[in-house]
N, C-alpha and C positions, 0 to 999 in steps of 0.2 A: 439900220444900225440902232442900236441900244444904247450905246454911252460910248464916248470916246474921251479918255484919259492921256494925256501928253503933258508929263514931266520933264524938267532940265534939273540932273543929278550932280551934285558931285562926285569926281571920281574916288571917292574914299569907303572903304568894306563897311563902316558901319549903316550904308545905305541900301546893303543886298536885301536884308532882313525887311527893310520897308516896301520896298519893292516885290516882294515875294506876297506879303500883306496884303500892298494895295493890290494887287492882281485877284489874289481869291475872294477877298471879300463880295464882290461885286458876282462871282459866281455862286458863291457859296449862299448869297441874297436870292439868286433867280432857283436855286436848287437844281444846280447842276452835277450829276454822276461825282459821287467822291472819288473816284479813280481819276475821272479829269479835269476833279482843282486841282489835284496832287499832282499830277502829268504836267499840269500848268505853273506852278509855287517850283519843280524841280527847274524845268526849262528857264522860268525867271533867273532862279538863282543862281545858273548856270553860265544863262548870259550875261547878264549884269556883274557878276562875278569878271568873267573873261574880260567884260571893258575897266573893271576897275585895278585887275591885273597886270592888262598887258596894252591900253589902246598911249596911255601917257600922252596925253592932249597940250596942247600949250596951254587952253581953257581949261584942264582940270575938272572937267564937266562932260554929262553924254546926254544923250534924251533917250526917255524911255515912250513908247505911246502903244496903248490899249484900245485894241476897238475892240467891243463887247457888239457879237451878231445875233440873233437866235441862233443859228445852227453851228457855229463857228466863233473863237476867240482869235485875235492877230494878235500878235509881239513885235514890235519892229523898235529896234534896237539898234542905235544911232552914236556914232563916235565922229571926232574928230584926230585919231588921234594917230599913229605909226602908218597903221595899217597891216595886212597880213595874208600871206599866200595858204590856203591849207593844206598845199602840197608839201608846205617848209615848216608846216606844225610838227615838234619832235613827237613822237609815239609815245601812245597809252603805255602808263606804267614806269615813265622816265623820270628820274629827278628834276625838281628846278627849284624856283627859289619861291616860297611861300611869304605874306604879307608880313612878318613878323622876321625874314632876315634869315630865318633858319630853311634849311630842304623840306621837301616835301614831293610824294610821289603821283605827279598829275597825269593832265593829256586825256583824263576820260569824259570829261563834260561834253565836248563837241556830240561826242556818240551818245552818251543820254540825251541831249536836246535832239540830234535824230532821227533815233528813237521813241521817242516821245512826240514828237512834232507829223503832222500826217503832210507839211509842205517846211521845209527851210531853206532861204536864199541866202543865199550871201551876194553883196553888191560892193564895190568903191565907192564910197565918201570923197569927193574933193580931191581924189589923186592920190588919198594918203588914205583918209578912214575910213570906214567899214559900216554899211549899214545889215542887219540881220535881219528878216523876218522869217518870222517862226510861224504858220497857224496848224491849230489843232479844232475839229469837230468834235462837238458838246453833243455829248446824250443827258438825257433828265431822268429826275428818278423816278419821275413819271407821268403819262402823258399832258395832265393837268399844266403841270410847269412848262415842260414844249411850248403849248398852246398859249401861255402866258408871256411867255419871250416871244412868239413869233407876232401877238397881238401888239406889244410894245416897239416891235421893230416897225410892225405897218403902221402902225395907226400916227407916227410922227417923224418918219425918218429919223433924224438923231434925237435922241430922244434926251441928250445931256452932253457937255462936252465941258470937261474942267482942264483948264490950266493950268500951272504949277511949277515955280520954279524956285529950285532952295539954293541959297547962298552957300558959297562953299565956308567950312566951319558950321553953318548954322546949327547944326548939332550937338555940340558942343559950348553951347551959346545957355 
């Protein structure tokens, strides 16, 4: 592994946008294929999105965590929060209630992070929440870079691991 990133978020939307951030930069560093930051910034925002929607935590919070591979990104996306069957997900293209109070027509993000994702799980959390993982395999834009992520992943095992946890409000602070 390359770097491993494990955030504790609030569940509030103006945290999608960071989340979306922190995820490519760390690719867009090793100069991974722009097809699959982009595959990776949708899938973030997708997820992160869905727990800040609909997981309503008693903590108000979810974790997000990055393992950056050579050959592979993970997404594992972490809630405390309802929980959810996705046999009981209403259908692409159905009204519901958007962050701001008014309709809005959803239900399509599951299938772009499916899409997009070449493995996604969905697990229970605690009986109630929901754990995701998403991974996607990384191409370079050219072999040079490959060879550079794969030397970084050998030569120390994890080669970085940050923590991070933000106070809820703290953005607004």
């Amino acid at each position: 592994m390359i770097l491993r990133l494990s955030l504790e978020l609030p569940e509030e939307h103006k945290f999608v946008s960071l989340t979306r951030r922190l995820g490519t930069t760390t690719l867009e560093y090793l100069n991974v294929a722009k097809q699959d930051i982009d595959d990776i910034e949708v899938v973030l925002g997708e997820l992160t999105s869905n727990v800040i929607r609909h997981a309503q935590s008693v903590e108000g919070c979810f974790e997000l965590v990055l393992e950056y591979h050579a050959t592979r990104i993970v997404v594992i996306v972490r809630d405390k929060g309802t929980g959810f069957s996705r046999d009981k997900i209403a259908d692409a293209g159905t009204e519901r209630p958007d962050f701001d109070g008014d309709m809005r027509l959803g239900g399509f993000g599951l299938g772009l992070v499916e899409a997009l994702s070449d493995k996604l799980q969905f697990t229970t959390t605690d009986d109630k929440g929901t754990t995701v993982v998403a991974e996607k395999e990384l191409s370079y834009a050219n072999p040079s870079d490959a060879r550079y992520a794969a030397e970084m992943s050998e030569n120390s095992g994890v080669s970085g691991e940050v923590t991070a946890h933000f106070n809820k409000g703290a953005a607004s602070q």
